[in-house]
Every structure is written in C-alpha cells, then in structure tokens.
C-alpha positions as CSV (number, residue, x, y, z in Angstrom):
1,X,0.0,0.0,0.0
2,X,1.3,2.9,-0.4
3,X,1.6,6.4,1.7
4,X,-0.8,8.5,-0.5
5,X,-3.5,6.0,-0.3
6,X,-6.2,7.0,1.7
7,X,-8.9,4.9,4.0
8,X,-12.7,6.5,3.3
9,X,-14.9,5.2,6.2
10,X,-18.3,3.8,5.1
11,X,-21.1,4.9,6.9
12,X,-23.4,2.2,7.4
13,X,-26.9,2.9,5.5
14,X,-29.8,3.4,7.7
15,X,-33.6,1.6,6.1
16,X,-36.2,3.4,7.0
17,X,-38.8,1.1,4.4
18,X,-41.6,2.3,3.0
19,X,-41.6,5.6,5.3
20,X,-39.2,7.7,3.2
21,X,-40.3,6.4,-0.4
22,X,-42.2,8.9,-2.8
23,X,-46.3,8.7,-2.6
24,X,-47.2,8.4,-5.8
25,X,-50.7,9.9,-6.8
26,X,-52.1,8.9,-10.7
27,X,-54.1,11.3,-11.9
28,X,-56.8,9.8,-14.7
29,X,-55.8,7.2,-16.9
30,X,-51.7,7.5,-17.2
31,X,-50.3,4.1,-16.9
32,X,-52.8,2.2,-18.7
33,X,-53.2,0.1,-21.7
34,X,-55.0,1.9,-25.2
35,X,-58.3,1.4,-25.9
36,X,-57.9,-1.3,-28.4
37,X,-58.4,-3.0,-24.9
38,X,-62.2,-2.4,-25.0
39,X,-62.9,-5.1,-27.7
40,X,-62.3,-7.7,-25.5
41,X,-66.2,-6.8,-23.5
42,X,-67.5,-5.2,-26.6
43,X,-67.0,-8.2,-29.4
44,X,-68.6,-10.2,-26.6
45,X,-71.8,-7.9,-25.9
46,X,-72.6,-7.1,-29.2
47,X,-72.9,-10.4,-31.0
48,X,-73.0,-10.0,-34.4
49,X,-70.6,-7.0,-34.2
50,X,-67.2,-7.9,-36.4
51,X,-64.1,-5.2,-34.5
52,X,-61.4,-4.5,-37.8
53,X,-57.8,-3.3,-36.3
54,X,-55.7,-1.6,-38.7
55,X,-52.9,-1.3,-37.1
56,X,-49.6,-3.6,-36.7
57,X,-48.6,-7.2,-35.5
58,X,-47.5,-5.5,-31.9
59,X,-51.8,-4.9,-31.7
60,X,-53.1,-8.1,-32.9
61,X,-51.0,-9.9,-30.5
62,X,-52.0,-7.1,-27.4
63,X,-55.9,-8.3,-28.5
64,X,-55.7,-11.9,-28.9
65,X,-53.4,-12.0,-25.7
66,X,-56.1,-9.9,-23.9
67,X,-59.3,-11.6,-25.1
68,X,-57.4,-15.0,-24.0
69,X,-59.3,-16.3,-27.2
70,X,-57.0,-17.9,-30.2
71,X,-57.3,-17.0,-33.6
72,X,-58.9,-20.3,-34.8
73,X,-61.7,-20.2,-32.6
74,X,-62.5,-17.5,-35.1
75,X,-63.6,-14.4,-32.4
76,X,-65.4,-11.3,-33.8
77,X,-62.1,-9.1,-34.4
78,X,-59.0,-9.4,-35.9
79,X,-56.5,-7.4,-36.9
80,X,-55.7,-5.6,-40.3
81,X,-52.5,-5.9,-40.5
82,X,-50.2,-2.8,-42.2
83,X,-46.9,-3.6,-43.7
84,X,-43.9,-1.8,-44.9
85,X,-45.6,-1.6,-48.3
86,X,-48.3,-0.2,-47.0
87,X,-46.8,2.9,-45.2
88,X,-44.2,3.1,-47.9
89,X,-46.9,3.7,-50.8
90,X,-46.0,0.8,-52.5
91,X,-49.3,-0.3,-52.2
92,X,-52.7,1.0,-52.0
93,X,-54.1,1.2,-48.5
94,X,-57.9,1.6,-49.4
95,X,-58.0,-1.2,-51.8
96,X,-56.7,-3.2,-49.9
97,X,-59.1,-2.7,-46.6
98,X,-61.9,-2.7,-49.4
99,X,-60.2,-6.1,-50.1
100,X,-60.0,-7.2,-46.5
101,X,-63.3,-5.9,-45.6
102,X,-65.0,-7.6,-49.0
103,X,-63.4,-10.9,-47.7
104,X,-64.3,-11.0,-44.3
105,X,-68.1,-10.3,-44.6
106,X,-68.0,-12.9,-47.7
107,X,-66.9,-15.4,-44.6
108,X,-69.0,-14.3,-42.2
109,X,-72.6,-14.0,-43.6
110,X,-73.4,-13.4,-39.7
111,X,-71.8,-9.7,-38.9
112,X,-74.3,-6.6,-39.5
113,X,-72.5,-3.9,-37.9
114,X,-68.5,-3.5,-38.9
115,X,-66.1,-1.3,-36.7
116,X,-62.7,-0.2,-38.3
117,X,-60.7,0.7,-35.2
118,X,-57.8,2.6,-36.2
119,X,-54.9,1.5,-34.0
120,X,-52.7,5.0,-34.8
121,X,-53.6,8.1,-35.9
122,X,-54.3,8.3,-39.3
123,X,-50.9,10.4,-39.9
124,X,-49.2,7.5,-38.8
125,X,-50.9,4.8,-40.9
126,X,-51.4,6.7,-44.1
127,X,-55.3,5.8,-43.9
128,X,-58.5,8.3,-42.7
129,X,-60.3,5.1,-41.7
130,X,-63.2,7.7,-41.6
131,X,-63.8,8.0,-44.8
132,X,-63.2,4.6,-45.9
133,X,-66.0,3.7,-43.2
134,X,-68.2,5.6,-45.0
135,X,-67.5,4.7,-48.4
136,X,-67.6,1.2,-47.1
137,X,-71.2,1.6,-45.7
138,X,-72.9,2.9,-48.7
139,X,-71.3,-0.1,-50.4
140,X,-72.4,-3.2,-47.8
141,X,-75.7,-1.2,-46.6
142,X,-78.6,-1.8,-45.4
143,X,-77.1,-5.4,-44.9
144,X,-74.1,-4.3,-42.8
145,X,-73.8,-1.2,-41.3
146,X,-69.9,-0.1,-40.8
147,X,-68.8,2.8,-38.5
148,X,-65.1,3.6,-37.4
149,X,-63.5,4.9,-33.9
150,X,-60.3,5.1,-33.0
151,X,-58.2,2.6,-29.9
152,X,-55.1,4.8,-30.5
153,X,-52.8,4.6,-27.3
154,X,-52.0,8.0,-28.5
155,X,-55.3,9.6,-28.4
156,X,-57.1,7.3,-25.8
157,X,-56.6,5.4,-23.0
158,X,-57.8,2.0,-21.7
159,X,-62.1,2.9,-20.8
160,X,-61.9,5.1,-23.7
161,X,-62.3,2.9,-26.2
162,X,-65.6,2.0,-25.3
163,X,-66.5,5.5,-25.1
164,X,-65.2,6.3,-28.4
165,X,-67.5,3.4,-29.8
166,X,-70.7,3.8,-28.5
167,X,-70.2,7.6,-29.3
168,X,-69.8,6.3,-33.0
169,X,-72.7,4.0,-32.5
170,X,-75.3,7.1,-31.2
171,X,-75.8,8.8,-34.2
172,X,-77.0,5.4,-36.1
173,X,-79.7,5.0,-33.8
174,X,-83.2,4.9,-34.5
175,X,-85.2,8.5,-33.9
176,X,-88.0,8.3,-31.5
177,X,-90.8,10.3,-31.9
178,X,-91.2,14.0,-30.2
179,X,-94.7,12.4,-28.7
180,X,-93.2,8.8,-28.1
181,X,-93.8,7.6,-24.7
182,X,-91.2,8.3,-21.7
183,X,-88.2,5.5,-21.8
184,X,-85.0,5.2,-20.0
185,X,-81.5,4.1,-21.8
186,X,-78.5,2.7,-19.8
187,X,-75.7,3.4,-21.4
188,X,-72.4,1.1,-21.3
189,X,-71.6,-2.3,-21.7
190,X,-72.7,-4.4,-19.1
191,X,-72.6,-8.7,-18.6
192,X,-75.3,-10.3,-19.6
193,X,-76.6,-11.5,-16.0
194,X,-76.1,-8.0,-15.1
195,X,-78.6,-6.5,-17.9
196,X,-81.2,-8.9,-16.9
197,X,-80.9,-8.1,-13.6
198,X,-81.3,-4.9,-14.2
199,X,-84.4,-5.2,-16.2
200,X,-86.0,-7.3,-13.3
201,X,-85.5,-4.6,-10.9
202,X,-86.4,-2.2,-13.4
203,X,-90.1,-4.0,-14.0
204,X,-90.2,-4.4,-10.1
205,X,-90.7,-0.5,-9.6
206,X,-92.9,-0.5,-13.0
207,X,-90.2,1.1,-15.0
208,X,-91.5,-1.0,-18.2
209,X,-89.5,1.0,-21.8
210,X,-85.8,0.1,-20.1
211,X,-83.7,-0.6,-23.2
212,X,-79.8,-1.0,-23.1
213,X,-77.1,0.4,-25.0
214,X,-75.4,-1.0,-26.7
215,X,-77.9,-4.0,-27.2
216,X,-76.7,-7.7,-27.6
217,X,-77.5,-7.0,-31.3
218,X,-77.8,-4.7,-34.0
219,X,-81.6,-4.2,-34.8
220,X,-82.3,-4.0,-30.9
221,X,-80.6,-0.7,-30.3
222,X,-82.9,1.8,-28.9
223,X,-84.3,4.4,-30.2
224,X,-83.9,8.0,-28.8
225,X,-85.3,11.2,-28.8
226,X,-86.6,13.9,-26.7
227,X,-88.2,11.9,-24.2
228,X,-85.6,9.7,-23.5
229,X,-84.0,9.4,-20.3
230,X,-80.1,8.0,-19.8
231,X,-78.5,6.8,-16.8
232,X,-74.5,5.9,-17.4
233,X,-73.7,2.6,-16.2
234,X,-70.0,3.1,-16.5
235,X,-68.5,6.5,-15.6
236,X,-65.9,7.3,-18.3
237,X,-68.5,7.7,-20.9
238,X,-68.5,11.5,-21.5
239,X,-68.4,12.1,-25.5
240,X,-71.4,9.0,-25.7
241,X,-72.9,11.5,-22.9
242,X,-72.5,14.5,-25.2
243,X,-73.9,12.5,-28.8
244,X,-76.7,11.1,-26.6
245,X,-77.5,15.2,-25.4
246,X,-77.0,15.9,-29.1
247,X,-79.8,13.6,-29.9
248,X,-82.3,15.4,-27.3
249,X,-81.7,12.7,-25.0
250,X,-81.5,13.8,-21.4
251,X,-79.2,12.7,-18.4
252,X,-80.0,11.5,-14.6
253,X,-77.6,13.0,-12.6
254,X,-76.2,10.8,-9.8
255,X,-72.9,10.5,-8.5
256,X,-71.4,7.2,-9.4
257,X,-70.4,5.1,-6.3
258,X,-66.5,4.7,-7.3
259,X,-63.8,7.2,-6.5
260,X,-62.9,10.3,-4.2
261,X,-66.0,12.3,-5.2
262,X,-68.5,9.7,-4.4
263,X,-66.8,8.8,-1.2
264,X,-66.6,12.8,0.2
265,X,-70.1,12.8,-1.0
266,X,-71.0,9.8,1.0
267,X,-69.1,11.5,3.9
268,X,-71.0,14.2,3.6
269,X,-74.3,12.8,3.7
270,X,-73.5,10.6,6.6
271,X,-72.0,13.5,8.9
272,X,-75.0,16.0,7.7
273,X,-77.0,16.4,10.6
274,X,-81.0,14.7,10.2
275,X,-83.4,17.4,9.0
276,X,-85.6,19.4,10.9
277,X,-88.6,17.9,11.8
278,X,-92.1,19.6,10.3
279,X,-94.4,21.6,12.4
C-alpha cells in the first residue's frame, strides 16, 4: 500500500422502508393500456358486431393475448395488419381494406354492424379510416352497417375505447318520436346476467320501456329522442354523454359510487345532521 493511499470510512446505511419512499398519486388514466383494450367486453356484448384493427402485428398480439381467445376459434375481431408496403406507398391502402373488408363479410354471412378501429392516428398509418368507413357503408348497406373509432394509445386510454365506440354508434340509432312515450337508456356495456338483472329490478318499480345500450344485437338498439331518459352505467362515458344530449336525449344526474367524489359525498351525507322535523 502505499503512503498517498487514503482509507474512506463507510457509513453504514440506515432503512427506513416504505416511510421515506415517494407517494405516488395517478391522476386519470396515465399508466394504462389503449383502448384497443375495450374489444375484449364489446366483441362479446354485441354479437354479431365484427371489431377490424388496422394497425400492426404488436396490436393483434395485445388483442388476442387480452381476449385469451386464439385465432382459430374465429372471435369477432381481428387485426388488419399494415406492412412496410403499405406505409411506404408501394401499395394502395384503401384497396386493400376494401379487399380485407369484402373478404371477411363474404366469410362471415353473420356480422351486421362493422367497426374499423384505427390503431394509430391516421398520420401514422397513411389511412382516414373515416372516410373509408363511409364509403364502405354505402357499399355493404342496409345489410351491414360499418362505422369507425379510433383505440389509439396515442389519443385514448384503456375505458376510452368503449367511449369512443358507443359515441360512433349514437348517431345510427333509431329517432323516436317527439310524442313517443317516456323510456329510460342505460348506457355502457354491461354482462349479460347483469342486464337482466337490471331489467327485473327495473319492472319491479314499473319502470317498463328500459332498453340497453349497446344491445346484444344490432336491430335491438334503442331508439332515442326527446323523451328519452339516460342513466350511465359506467363513468368514463363522456363524448357518448355528449352524442346522446345531441340527440335530445337527457341525463340522470347521480354520483357514481367509485372514486374520491362519491366517497366525500358519502361523507358528507352521513355527517350532515337529520333534517328538521315539520311543524
């Protein structure tokens, strides 16, 4: 060793656990997966609903991963899948989604309502999936009816891509009359079991025009117009909120159960003294 070495003393590290880590608050939807997520309840509730990705091999294996379904079973979505080609301009994107499209409904006679789900903006995959929807529809209509939303990481987050859908679905619904009789909606995507139970206790406090959206199929969606009521079932459905309102459909406020806000408000409630008795 030599002279001009010198010792550093170590100072023994003190662990203090969990009382001197970070707390760390998420705000919204951060850390979440895209919305391409929500086909895994939707292709389920709406049965003869067919969900088109456009997007890459990265999302068809997120979807068939998530919906714990494999391909051969034959599920109601798949993936279009873009290539090199395709964003290079060595081929032509629309044909070949009119191709795809023309292909799958050939196969399955069943499907009356087609989604294109664009899985990127549509800077990014050199396709405005909008406007092939609608070219698409006046092509396959009255048979199949095909609409588009977009399960873009980028512009929405996991719940969103249900919003985004049954905002695409609203303004396809039937119109009710302005004199139709007084019906109630509940809006978002609910099991089976659930829905039923729901229209049992419905009936049971003679609340009779209870309809669902979406419906378990295509020709059972409701109808809406001036007198219809909605009640959200989920509560990340704000633009479907807004197309309903469009439509003249109106909401019934009420906090939903989950959350800060609904627990202060319980708070509230519970600690607000009992009101005065009447005289």
């Amino acid at each position: 060793m030599n002279a001009n070495d010198r010792f550093i003393a170590l100072q023994p590290q003190t662990h203090t656990g969990c009382a001197s880590a970070p707390v760390l608050k998420e705000r919204g939807q951060r850390e979440v997966f895209c919305g391409l997520t929500g086909i895994v309840w939707l292709h389920r509730k709406i049965q003869d609903a067919f969900f088109l990705v456009v997007g890459s091999r990265t999302c068809a294996h997120l979807i068939q991963s998530a919906a714990g379904v494999m391909i051969f079973a034959e599920p109601r979505f798949a993936t279009a899948i873009i290539d090199e080609r395709d964003l290079a301009g060595l081929a032509d994107a629309q044909d070949e989604l009119d191709r795809v499209v023309t292909r799958l409904l050939e196969r399955r006679g069943e499907i009356r309502t087609l989604f294109l789900v664009g899985s990127c903006p549509s800077e990014v995959i050199k396709l405005d999936l909008s406007r092939a929807a609608a070219r698409l529809n006046q092509r396959f209509a009255p048979q199949v009816r095909v609409l588009n939303y977009s399960g873009s990481g980028i512009e929405t987050t996991f719940t969103q891509g249900e919003d985004a859908c049954l905002a695409a679905l609203v303004p396809t619904l039937p119109a009710a009359p302005a004199d139709a009789r007084a019906s109630l909606v509940v809006v978002g995507a609910l099991a089976d079991v659930v829905e039923d139970q729901f229209s049992r206790l419905f009936a049971q406090i003679g609340l009779g025009h209870v309809a669902f959206l979406p419906a378990r199929r295509s020709d059972a969606m409701p109808a809406v117009g001036p007198n219809t009521r909605y009640l959200l079932a989920q509560p990340f459905l704000a633009d479907t909120a807004r197309a309903l309102e469009r439509r003249g459909a109106r909401r019934i406020a009420a906090p939903f159960p989950l959350g800060v806000e609904a627990l202060n408000i319980r708070s509230r409630n519970r600690l607000a003294p009992p009101p005065a008795a009447e005289i």
